[in-house]
N, C-alpha and C positions, 0 to 999 in steps of 0.2 A: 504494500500500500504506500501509497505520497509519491509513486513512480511518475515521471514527467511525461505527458503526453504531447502530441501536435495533431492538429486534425488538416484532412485538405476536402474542401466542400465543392461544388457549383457556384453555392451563393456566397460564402464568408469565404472561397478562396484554403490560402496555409494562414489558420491560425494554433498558437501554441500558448504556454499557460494553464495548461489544463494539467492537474493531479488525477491520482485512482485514487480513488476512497472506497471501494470495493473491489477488489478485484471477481466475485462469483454471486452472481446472483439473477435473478427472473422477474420480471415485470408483463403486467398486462396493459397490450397495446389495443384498444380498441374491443374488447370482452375475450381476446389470443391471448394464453400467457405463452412469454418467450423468454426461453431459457439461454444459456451460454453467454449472458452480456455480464459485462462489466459500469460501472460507474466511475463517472468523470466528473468533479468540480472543477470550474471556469474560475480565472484571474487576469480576465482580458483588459481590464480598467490598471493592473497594478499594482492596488491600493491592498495586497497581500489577504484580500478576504475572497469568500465566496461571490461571484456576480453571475447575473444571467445576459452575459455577454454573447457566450460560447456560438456554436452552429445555428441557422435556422432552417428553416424549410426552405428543401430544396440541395440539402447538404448529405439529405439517407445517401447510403452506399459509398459516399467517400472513406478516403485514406485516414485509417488511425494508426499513428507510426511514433516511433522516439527515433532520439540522434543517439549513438551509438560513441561514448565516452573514448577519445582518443583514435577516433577514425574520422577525420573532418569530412562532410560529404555523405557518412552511410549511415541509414538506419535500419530499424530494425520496426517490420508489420506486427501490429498489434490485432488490430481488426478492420472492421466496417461503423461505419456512422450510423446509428440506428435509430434516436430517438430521442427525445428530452423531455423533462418537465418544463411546467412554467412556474407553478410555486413555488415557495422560498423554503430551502434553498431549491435553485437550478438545478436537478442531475442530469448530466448529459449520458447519453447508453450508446455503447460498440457492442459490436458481434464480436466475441474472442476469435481466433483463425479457428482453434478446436470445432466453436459452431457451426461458422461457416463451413469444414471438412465435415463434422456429422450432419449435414443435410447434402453436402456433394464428396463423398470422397477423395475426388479426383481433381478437388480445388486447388489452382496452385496459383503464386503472384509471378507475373514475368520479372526477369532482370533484366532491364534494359541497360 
């Protein structure tokens, strides 16, 4: 937990500032509960607290990645952009890779 996140959306583009503050847990999206996400608190303001800054609509299925400590350039896939609240606090939700592989096996990220 408190691991660094970045996100890269459609709408909000690369942003980063985001913590885990869960790493395993299930949420229901629409009366679906959906398993294998994770949670993410927003610090897109700076001001070292929680905001509802983070992603919005229009950002599902983007890139949830860290930068990879003494490899300038490489990160490391965390998941997919899944979802968020709007109450206080904001949690922002990813698809772990695990999820995404338990619904496709055969999932994998290019290396470009």
């Amino acid at each position: 937990m408190g691991a660094a996140a970045c996100s890269s959306g459609r709408t909000t583009a690369q942003t980063c500032r985001y913590r885990v503050t869960d790493p395993d847990t299930s949420v229901s999206f629409g009366g679906w509960v959906t398993g294998q996400l994770a949670v993410l608190r927003s610090d897109q303001d700076g001001a070292g607290g929680d905001d509802c800054l983070g992603w919005k609509s229009g950002d599902s299925g983007g890139a949830i990645y860290q930068a990879i400590s003494g490899r300038t350039g490489y990160v490391r896939a965390m998941g997919i952009v899944t979802g968020h609240s709007t109450g206080s606090p904001c949690n922002y939700y990813y698809t772990k890779l695990q999820g995404v592989r338990a619904w496709s096996p055969n999932a994998s990220m290019p290396l470009l």
